[in-house]
N, C-alpha and C positions, 0 to 999 in steps of 0.2 A: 599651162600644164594642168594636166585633172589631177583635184586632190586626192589623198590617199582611200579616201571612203570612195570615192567615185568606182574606182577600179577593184575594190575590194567586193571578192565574190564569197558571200556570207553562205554559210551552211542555210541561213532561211532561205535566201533566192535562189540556193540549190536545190531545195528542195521539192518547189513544185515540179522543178525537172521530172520528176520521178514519176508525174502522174501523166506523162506521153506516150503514145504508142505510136506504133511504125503503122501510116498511112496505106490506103491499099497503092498508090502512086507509084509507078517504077523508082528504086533510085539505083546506086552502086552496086554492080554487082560482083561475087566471087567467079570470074569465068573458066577459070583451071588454074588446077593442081597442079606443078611438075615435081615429081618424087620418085627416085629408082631404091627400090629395097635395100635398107644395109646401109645408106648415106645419111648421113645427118644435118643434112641441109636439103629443102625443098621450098619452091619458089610458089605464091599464088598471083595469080595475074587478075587483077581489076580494074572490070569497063563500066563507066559512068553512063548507063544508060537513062536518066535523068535529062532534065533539061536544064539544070542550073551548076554553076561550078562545084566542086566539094573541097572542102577545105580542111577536111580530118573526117578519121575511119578507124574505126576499132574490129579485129580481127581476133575471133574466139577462136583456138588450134588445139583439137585433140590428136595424139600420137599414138597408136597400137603399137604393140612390141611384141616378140617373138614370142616371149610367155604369155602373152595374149594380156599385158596387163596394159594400162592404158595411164598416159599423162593430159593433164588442161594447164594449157596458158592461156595469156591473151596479149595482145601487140596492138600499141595505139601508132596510128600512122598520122602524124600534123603534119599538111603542108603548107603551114603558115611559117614558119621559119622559113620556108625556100618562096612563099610571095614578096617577106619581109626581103631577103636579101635581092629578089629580082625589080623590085622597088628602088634600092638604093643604087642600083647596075642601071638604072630606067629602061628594063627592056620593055620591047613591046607586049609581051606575055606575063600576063600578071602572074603566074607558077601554082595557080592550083590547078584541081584534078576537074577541064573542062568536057560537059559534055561528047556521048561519044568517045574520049580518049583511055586510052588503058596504062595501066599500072601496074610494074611486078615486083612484090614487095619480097626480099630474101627471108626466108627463116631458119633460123638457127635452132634446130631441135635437138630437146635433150637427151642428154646420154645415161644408158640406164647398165655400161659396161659391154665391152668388146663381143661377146656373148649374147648378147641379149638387145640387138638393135631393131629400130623403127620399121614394121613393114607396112604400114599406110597412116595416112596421114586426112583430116576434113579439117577444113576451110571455114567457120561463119564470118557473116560482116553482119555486124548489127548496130555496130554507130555509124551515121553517114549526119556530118554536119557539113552545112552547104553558104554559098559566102552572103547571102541573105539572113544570115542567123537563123535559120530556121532548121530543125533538126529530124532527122530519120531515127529512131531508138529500140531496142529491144530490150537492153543492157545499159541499166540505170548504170549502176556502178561506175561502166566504162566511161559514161558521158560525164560523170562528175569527176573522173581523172584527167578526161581533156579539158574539163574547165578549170581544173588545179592545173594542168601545165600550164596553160594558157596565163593566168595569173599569177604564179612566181616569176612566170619571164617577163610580163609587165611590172612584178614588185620591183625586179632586177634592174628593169632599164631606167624606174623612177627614180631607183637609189641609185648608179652611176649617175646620171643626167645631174642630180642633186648635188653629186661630189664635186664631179666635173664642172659645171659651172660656178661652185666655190670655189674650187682652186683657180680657175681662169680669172675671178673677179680680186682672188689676193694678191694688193699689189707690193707684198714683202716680200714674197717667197721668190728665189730667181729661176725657180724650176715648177709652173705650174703645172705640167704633166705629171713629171716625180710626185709630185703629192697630191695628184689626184692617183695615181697607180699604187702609192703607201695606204690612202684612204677606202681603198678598194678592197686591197688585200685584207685588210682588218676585217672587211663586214663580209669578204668571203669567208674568214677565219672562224666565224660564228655562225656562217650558215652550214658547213661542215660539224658544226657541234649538234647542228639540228637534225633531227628525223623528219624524210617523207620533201626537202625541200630540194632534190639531187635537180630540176627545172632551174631553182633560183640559183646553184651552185654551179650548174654550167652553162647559164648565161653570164653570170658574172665572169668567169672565167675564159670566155669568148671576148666578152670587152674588153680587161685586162691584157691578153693577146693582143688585140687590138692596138689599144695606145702605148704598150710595150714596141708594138714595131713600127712606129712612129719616131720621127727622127728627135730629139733631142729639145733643137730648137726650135719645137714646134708652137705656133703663133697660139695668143690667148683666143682671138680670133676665130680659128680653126677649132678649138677646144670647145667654144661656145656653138659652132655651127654641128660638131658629133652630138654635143649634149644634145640641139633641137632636135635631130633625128631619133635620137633616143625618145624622145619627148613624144613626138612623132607614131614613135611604134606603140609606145605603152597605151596610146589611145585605140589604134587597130586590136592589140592583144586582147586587152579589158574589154571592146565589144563585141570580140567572137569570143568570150569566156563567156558569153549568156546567149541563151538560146531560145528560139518559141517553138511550137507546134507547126510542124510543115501542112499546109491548109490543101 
């Protein structure tokens, strides 16, 4: 299991992040906008015209409005949660975003009152990380929140793994699940006291689910073989939380 410094993505090794720029190399692109005036919901559809997988995207959306005043958000799109699950399903399709194929991500746009609704809507993509770690950027910022997602749902699955295989290893307890799901709750309990760690609080809460709807008398056995998986992913998470220069 990698140690806790292993997978720990330090403000210093984020930081060279910030001296990359977006390569002239094609990668992901925004292909279109669907948006009808007056709706608050519009779709962007993106095609990986790259030649390597992508595995998260960050999406800059300005809104106009009727008074002509304008909104910025922006929307990280990870598809490493849906590789991670299509890994443990062992399909054939590793589930990220592969060359060639398209992508249409919903957006929910803000409301600025019945009166006063969205009449167009643009689209940037300017983070495109690819499953070679190697990264597209324009928008340092964005790229340092995917590698904060990307590491609280690795710190997440170190601290389950950790509990879970304590509880399965206690041979007092006559309900090793029960008190890995008591021990769980607790360190959710405190990651909700935290600010900025909403990643770590709902992957725990994903686990939790998990061996909540697991039967009862579920073997130590079994318990030890989810913590491996656990174990498992925090290694994939932690090396796409770092990123190099697309060459």
């Amino acid at each position: 299991m990698a140690s806790l410094y292993v997978i720990a993505v330090t403000l210093l090794q984020l930081a060279g992040i910030a001296q990359l720029n977006r390569p002239a190399q094609p990668g992901p692109l925004v292909e279109n906008v669907r948006f009808e005036k007056g709706n608050s919901i519009a779709f962007a559809r993106i095609v990986n015209v790259s030649g390597k997988d992508v595995t998260g995207l960050n999406l800059s959306i300005e809104v106009t409005f009727q008074d002509g005043r304008q909104s910025s958000y922006e929307r990280l799109v990870d598809f490493l949660p849906r590789m991670l699950s299509y890994q443990t399903l062992q399909l054939s399709d590793n589930g990220a975003l592969h060359p060639g194929d398209r992508w249409e991500e919903q957006l929910n746009l803000p409301s600025r009152g019945a009166n006063n609704t969205p009449i167009a809507v643009s689209v940037k993509l300017d983070v495109a990380a690819y499953s070679d770690h190697t990264v597209d950027v324009e928008n340092e910022p964005a790229l340092l929140r995917l590698a904060g997602v990307r590491h609280n749902q690795a710190l997440a699955d170190q601290k389950a793994a950790e509990i879970i295989n304590a509880a399965a290893a206690d041979d007092v307890t006559p309900d090793p699940l029960g008190m890995a799901v008591t021990q769980l709750r607790a360190v959710l309990e405190q990651a909700r006291r935290k600010n900025g760690e909403r990643e770590l609080e709902g992957e725990l809460m994903a686990i939790i689910a998990n061996l909540e709807s697991r039967k009862s008398d579920t073997s130590r056995s079994d318990l030890r073989l989810y913590a491996t998986r656990k174990n498992a992913e925090v290694e994939i998470l932690s090396s796409h939380a770092l990123f190099r220069r697309s060459k």
